[in-house]
DRENDO-1510 file (C-alpha; in Angstrom, 1 decimal, always signed):
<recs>
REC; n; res; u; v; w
REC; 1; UNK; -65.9; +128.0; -78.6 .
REC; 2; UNK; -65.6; +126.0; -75.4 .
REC; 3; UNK; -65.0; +122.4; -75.7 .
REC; 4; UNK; -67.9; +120.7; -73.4 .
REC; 5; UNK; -66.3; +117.1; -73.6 .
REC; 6; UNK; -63.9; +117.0; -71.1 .
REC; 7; UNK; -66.8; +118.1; -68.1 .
REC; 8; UNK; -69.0; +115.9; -69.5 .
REC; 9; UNK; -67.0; +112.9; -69.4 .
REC; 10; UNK; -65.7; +113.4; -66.0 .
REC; 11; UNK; -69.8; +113.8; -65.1 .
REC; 12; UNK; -70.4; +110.7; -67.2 .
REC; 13; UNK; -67.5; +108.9; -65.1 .
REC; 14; UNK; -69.0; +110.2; -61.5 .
REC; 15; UNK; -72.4; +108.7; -62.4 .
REC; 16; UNK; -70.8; +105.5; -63.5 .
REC; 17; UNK; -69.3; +105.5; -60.6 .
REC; 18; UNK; -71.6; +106.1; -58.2 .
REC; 19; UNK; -73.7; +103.8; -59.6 .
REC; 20; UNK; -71.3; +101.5; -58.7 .
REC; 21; UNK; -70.8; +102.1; -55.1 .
REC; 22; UNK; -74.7; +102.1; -54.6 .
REC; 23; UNK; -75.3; +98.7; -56.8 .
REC; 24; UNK; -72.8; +96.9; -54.6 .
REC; 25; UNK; -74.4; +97.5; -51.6 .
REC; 26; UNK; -77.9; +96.0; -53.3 .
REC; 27; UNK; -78.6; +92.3; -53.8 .
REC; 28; UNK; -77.4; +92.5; -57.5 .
REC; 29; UNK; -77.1; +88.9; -59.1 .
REC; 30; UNK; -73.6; +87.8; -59.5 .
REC; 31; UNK; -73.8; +84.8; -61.7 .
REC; 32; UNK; -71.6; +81.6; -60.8 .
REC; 33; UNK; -67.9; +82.7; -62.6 .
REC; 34; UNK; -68.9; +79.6; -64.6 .
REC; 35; UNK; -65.7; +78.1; -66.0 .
REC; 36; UNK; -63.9; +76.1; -69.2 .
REC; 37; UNK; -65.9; +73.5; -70.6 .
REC; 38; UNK; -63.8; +70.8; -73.1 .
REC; 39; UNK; -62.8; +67.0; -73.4 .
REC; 40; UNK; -61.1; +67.4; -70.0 .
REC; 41; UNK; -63.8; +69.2; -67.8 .
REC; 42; UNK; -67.3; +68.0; -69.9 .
REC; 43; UNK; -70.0; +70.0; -68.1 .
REC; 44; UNK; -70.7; +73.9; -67.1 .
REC; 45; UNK; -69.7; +74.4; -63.9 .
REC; 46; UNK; -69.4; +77.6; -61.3 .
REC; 47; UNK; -66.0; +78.9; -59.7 .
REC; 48; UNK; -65.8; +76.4; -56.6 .
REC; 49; UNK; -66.6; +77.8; -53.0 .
REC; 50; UNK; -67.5; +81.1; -54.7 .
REC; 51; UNK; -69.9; +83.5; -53.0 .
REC; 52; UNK; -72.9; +84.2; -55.4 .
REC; 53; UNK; -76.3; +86.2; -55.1 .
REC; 54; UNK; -79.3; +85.6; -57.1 .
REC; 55; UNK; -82.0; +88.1; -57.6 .
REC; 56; UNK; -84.5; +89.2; -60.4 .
REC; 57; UNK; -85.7; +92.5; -62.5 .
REC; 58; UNK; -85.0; +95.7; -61.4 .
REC; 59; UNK; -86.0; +95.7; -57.6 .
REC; 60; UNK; -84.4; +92.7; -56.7 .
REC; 61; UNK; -87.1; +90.2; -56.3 .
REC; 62; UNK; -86.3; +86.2; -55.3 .
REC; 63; UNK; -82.9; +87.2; -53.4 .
REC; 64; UNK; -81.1; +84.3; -52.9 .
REC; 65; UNK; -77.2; +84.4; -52.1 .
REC; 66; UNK; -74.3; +81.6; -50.7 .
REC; 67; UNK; -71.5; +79.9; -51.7 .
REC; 68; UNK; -70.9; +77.1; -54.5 .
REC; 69; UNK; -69.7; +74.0; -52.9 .
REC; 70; UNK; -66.4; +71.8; -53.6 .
REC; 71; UNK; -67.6; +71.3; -57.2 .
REC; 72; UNK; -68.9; +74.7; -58.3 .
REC; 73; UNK; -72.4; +74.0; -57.5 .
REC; 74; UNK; -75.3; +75.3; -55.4 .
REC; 75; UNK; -75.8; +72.8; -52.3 .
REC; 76; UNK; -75.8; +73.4; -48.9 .
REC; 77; UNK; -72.7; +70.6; -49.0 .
REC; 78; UNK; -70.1; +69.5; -50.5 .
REC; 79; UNK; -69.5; +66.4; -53.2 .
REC; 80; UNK; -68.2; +63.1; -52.5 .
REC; 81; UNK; -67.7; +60.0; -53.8 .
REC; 82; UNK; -70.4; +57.4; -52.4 .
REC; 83; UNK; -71.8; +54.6; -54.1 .
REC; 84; UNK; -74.9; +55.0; -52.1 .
REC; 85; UNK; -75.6; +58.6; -53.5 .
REC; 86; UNK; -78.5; +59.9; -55.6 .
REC; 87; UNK; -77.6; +61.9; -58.5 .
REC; 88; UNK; -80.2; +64.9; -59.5 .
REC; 89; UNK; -79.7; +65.9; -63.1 .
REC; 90; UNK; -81.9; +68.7; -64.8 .
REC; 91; UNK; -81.4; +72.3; -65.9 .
REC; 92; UNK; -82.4; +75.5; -64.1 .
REC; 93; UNK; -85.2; +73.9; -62.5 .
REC; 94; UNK; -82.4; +71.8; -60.2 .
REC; 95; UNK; -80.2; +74.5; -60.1 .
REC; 96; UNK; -83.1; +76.4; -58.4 .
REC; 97; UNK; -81.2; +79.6; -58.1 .
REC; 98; UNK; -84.8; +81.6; -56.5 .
REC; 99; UNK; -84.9; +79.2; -53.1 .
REC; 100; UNK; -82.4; +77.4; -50.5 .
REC; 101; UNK; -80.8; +74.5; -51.7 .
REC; 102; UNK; -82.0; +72.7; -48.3 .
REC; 103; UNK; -85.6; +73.5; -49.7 .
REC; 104; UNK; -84.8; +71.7; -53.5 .
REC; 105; UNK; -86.0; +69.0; -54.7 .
REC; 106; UNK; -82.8; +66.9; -54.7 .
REC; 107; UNK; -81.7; +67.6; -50.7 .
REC; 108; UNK; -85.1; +67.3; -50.0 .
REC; 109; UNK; -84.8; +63.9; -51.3 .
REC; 110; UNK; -82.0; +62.9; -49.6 .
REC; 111; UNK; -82.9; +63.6; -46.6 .
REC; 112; UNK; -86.3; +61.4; -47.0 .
REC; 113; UNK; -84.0; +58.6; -48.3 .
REC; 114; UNK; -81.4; +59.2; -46.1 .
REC; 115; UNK; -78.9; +59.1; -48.6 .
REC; 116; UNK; -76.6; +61.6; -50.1 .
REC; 117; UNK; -78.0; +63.7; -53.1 .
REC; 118; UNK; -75.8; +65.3; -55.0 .
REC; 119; UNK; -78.0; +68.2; -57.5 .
REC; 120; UNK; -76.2; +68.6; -61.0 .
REC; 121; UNK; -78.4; +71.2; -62.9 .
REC; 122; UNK; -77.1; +73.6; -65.2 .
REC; 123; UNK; -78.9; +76.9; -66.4 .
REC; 124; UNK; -79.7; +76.0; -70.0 .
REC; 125; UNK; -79.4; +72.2; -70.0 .
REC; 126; UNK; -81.2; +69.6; -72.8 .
REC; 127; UNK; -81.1; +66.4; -72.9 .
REC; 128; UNK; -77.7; +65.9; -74.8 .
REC; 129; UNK; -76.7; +67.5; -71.5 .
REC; 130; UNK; -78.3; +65.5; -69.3 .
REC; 131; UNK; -76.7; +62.1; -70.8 .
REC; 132; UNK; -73.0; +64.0; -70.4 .
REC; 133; UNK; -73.9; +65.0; -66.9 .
REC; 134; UNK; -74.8; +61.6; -65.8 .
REC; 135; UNK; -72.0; +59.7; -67.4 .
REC; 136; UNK; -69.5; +62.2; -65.7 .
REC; 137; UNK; -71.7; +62.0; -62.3 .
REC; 138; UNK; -71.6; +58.4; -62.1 .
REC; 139; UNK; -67.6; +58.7; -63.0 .
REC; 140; UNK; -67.0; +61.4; -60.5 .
REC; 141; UNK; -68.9; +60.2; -57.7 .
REC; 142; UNK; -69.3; +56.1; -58.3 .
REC; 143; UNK; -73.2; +56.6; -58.3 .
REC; 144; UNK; -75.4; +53.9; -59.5 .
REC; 145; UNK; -78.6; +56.3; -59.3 .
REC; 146; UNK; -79.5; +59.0; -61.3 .
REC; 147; UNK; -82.5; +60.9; -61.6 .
REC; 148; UNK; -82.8; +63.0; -64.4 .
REC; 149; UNK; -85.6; +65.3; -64.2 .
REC; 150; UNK; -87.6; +66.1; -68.1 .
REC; 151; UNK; -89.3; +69.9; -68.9 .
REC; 152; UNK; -90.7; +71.3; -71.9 .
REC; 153; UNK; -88.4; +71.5; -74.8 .
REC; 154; UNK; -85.2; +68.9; -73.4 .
REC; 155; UNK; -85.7; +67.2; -76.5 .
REC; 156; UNK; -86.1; +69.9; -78.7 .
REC; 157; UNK; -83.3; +72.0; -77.2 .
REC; 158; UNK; -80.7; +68.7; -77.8 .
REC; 159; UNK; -80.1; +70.2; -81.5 .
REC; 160; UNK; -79.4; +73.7; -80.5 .
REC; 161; UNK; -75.2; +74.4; -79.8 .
REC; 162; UNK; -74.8; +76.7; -77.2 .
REC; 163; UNK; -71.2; +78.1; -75.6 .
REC; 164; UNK; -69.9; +75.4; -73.2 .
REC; 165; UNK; -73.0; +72.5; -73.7 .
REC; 166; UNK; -73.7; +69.6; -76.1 .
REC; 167; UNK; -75.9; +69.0; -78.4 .
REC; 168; UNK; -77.0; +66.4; -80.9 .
REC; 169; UNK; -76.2; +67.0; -84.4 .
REC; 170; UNK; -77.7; +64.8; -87.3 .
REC; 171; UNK; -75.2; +63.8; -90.4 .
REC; 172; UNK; -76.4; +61.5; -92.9 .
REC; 173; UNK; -79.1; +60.7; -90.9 .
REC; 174; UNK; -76.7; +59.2; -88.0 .
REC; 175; UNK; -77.1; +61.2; -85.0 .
REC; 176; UNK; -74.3; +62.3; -82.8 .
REC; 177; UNK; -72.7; +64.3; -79.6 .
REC; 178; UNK; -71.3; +67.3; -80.2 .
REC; 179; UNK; -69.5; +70.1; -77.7 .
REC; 180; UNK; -69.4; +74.0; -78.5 .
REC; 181; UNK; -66.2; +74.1; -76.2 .
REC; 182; UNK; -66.1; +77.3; -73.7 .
REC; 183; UNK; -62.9; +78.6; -72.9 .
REC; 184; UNK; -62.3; +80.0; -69.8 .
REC; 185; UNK; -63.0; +84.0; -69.2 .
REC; 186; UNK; -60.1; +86.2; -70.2 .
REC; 187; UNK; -59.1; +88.9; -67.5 .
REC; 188; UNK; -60.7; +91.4; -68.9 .
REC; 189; UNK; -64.3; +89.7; -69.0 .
REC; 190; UNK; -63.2; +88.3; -65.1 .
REC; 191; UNK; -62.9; +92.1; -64.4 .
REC; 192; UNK; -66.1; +93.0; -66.4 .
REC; 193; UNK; -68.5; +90.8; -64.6 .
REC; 194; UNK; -67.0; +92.0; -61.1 .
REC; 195; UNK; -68.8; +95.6; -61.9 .
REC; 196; UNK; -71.9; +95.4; -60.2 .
REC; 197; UNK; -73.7; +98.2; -62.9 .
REC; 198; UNK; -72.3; +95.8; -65.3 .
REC; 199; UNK; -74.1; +92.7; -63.9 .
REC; 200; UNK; -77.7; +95.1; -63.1 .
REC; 201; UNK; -78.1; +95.6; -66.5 .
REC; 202; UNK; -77.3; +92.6; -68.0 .
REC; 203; UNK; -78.9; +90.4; -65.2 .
REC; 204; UNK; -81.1; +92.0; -63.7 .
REC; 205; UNK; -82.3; +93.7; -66.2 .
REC; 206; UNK; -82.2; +91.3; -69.0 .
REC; 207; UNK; -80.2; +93.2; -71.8 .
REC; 208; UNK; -78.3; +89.8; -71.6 .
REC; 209; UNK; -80.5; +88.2; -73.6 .
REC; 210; UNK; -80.3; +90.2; -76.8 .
REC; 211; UNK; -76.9; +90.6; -76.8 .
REC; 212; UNK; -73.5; +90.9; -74.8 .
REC; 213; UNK; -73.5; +87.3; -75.8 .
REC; 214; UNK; -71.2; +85.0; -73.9 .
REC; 215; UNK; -70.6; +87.0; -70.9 .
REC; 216; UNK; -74.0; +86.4; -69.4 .
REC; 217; UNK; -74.8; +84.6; -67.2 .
REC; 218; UNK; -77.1; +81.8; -69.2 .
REC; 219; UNK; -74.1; +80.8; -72.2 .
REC; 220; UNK; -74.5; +82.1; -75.9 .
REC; 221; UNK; -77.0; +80.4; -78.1 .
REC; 222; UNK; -77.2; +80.3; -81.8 .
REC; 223; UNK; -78.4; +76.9; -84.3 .
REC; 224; UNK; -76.4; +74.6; -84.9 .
REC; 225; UNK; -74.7; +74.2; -88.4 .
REC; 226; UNK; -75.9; +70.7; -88.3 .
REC; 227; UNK; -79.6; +70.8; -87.8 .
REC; 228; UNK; -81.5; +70.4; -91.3 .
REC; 229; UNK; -81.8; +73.9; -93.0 .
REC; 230; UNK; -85.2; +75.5; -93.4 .
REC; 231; UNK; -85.6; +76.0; -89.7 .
REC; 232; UNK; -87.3; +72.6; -88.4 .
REC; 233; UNK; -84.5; +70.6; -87.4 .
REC; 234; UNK; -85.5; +71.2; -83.7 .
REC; 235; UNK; -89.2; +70.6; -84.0 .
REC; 236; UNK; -88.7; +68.0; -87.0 .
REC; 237; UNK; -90.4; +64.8; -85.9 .
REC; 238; UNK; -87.9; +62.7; -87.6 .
REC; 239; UNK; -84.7; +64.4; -86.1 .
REC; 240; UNK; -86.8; +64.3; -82.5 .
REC; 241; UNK; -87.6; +60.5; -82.8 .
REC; 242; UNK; -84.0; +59.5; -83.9 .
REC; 243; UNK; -82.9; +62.0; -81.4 .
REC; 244; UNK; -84.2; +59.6; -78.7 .
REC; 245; UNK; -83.4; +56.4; -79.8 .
REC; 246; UNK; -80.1; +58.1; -79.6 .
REC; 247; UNK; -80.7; +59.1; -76.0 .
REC; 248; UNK; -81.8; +56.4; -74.3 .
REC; 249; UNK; -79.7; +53.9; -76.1 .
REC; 250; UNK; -76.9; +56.0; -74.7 .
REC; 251; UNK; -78.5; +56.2; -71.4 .
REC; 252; UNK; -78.9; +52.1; -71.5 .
REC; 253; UNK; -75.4; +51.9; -72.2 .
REC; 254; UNK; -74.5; +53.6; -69.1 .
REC; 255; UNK; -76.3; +51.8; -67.1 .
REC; 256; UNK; -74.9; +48.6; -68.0 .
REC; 257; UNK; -71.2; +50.2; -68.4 .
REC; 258; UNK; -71.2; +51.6; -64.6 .
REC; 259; UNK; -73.9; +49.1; -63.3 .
REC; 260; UNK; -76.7; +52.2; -62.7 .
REC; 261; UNK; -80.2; +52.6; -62.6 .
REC; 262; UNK; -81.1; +55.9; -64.8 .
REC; 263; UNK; -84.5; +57.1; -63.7 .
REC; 264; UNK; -86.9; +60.0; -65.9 .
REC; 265; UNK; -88.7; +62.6; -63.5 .
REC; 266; UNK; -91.7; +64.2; -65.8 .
REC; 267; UNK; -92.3; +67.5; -64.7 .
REC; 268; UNK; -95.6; +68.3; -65.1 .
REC; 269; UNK; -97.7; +70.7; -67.9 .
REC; 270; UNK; -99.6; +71.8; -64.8 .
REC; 271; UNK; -99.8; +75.5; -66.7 .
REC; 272; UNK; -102.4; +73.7; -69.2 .
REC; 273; UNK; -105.2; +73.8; -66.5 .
REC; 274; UNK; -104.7; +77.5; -66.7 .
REC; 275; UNK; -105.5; +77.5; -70.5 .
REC; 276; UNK; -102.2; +78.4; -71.6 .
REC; 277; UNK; -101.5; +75.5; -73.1 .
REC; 278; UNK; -104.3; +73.4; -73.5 .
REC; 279; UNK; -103.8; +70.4; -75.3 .
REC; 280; UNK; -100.4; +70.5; -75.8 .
REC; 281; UNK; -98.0; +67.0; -75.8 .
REC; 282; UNK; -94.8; +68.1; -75.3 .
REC; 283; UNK; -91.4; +67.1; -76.8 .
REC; 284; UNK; -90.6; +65.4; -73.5 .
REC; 285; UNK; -93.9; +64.1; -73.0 .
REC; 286; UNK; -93.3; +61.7; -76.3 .
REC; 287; UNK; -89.6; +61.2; -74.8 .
REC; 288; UNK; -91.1; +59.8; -71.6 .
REC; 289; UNK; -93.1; +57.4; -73.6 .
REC; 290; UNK; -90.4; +56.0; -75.4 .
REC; 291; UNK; -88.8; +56.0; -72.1 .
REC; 292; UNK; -91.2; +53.7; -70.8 .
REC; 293; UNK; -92.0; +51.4; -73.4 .
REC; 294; UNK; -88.1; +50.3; -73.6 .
REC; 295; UNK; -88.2; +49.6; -69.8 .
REC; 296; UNK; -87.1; +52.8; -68.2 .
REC; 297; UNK; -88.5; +53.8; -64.6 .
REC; 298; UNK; -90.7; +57.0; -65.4 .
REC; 299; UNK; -92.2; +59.1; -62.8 .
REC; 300; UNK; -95.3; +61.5; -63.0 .
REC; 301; UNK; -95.9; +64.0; -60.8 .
REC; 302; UNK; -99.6; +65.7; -63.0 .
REC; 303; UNK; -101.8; +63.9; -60.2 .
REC; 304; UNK; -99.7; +65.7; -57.0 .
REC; 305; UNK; -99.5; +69.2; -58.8 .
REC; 306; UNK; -102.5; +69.1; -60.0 .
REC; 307; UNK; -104.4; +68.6; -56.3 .
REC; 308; UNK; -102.0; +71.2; -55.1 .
REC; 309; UNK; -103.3; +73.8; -57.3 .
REC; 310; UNK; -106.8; +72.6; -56.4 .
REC; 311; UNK; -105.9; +73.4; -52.9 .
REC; 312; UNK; -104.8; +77.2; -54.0 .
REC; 313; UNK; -100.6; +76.0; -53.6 .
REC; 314; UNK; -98.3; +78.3; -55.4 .
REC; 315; UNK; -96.3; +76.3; -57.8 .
REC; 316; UNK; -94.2; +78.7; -59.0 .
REC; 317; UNK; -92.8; +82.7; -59.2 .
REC; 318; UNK; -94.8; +84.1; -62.1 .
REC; 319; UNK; -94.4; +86.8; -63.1 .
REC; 320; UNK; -91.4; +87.2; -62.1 .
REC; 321; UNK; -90.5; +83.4; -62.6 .
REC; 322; UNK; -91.5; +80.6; -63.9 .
REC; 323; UNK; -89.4; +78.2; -61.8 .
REC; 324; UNK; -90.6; +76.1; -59.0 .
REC; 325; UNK; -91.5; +77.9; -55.4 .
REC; 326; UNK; -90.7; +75.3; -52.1 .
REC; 327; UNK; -93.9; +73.6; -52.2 .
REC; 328; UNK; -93.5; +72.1; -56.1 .
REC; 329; UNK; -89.7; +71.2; -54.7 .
REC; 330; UNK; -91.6; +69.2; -52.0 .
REC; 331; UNK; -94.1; +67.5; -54.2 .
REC; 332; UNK; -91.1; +66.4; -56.8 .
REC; 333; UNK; -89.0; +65.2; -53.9 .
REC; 334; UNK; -92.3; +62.7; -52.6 .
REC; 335; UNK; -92.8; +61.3; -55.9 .
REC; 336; UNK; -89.2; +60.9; -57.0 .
REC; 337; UNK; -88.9; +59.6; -53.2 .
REC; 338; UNK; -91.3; +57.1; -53.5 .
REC; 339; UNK; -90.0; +55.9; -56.9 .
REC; 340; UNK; -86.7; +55.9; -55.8 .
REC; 341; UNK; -86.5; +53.7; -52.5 .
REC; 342; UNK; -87.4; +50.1; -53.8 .
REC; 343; UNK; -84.5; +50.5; -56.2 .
REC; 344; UNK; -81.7; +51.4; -53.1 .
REC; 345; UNK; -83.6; +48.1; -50.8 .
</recs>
């Protein structure tokens, strides 16, 4: 009997590769060649001055493509140390991978301010995050603001371990930091995420969430060992509420340690007047609180979002995304603006 393999794996290969060859000349999303992440180097961050594109689903919707800057991240310019700079922290919703930097929330607010503004936002950050990003920000660039911008589930989030990020893990009752420690990519994954078809279907089309874990582009997630068995250690009230004691006595100490003025942007639950979540007080809502009753500067943006929907503004992608279009960028840059300027007089 003939054997069938061998023309059917050289077919196989010629569709392979032609798929290739016609993916890289589509606006397939590359990812950032994010690299190690230890004691050494403390927060994700892309290959500097690589070229990137951003898109979503299968017909490349929200293309968005350029070039990290000096420190692996997406800006129109590069990092430097300045005293006088603002420093943006937050996850995907800084990062902002569907519009142009220059349209963000955190350029925009420099150029109102007239300051520098340096966006560090990470794809998958929490709150444990957020206090490692700001204590390496103000090292790195001898910044004595930071904004850190709060969305559903920051809180909750801090006590899930994910490749390459921090979380908070409770021992004893005694919370603490802890790093899941990301090492960088071997050659053979480096060679793996250069295939275009490899990147589609993983990226664009979202196999990457159910598996392939660690080579796409948002790190690996999984519980961490520490969090109270049974499932609630996330959503536990107790864990939450010692979780940000934790927090913002961490984020006092900084600002005393590097002589800083941390500052909490609320994003707003504007989905609620939609009925989607009616009712609902977020993890980061009872954060905030806490926030402000021990003397932190905390900014609401529900009035400004909510007159913009009025007004028939589009606050965001869905369904393709649920991220921030330019006009919700604008409307966080105002109100962080306007909070922001009495402190740099």
């Amino acid at each position: 009997m003939r054997n069938t393999w061998p023309p059917f794996l050289l077919g196989f290969l010629l569709v392979v590769l032609l798929a290739e060859l016609v993916l890289r000349a589509l606006p397939v999303s590359t990812g950032y060649n994010l690299g190690a992440v230890d004691a050494v180097q403390p927060i994700l961050r892309g290959q500097p001055f690589s070229a990137y594109t951003y898109s979503r689903a299968w017909n490349f919707q929200l293309v968005n493509s350029g070039v990290l800057n000096n420190f692996g991240f997406r800006s129109s310019y590069d990092f430097a140390p300045d005293p006088r700079a603002v420093v943006v922290i937050g996850n995907s919703y800084i990062q902002a991978d569907a519009i142009d930097p220059r349209d963000t929330l955190t350029e925009r607010l420099g150029a109102t301010l007239h300051v520098p503004a340096y966006a560090v936002g990470v794809d998958g950050f929490s709150l444990a995050d957020y206090l490692v990003a700001a204590r390496w920000a103000s090292a790195s660039f001898d910044t004595h603001t930071l904004l850190v911008l709060l969305t559903a589930g920051d809180l909750k989030n801090s006590c899930v371990s994910r490749l390459g990020q921090h979380y908070l893990r409770s021992s004893d009752g005694v919370i603490s930091l802890a790093l899941i420690e990301r090492q960088s990519p071997s050659g053979f994954k480096r060679s793996l995420n250069d295939s275009r078809l490899f990147r589609y279907i993983f990226d664009n089309l979202r196999v990457s969430a159910n598996w392939a874990k660690g080579w796409r582009r948002n790190p690996d997630e999984a519980r961490s060992p520490d969090v109270a068995a049974g499932g609630t250690g996330c959503s536990d009230a107790e864990f939450q509420g010692a979780a940000t004691v934790f927090l913002l006595k961490s984020f006092r100490e900084l600002e005393l340690t590097r002589h800083a003025r941390v500052i909490f942007l609320l994003a707003p639950a504007y989905r609620r007047e939609r009925g989607a979540v009616a009712g609902e007080i977020r993890d980061v809502d009872r954060f905030a609180d806490r926030a402000a009753y021990d003397g932190f500067s905390v900014v609401h943006m529900d009035a400004a979002f909510s007159a913009a929907l009025r007004s028939g503004t589009r606050l965001d992608f869905l369904p393709v995304d649920g991220h921030w279009t330019v006009a919700a960028h604008a409307l966080a840059a105002q109100a962080a603006a306007a909070a922001i300027a009495p402190e740099l007089r």
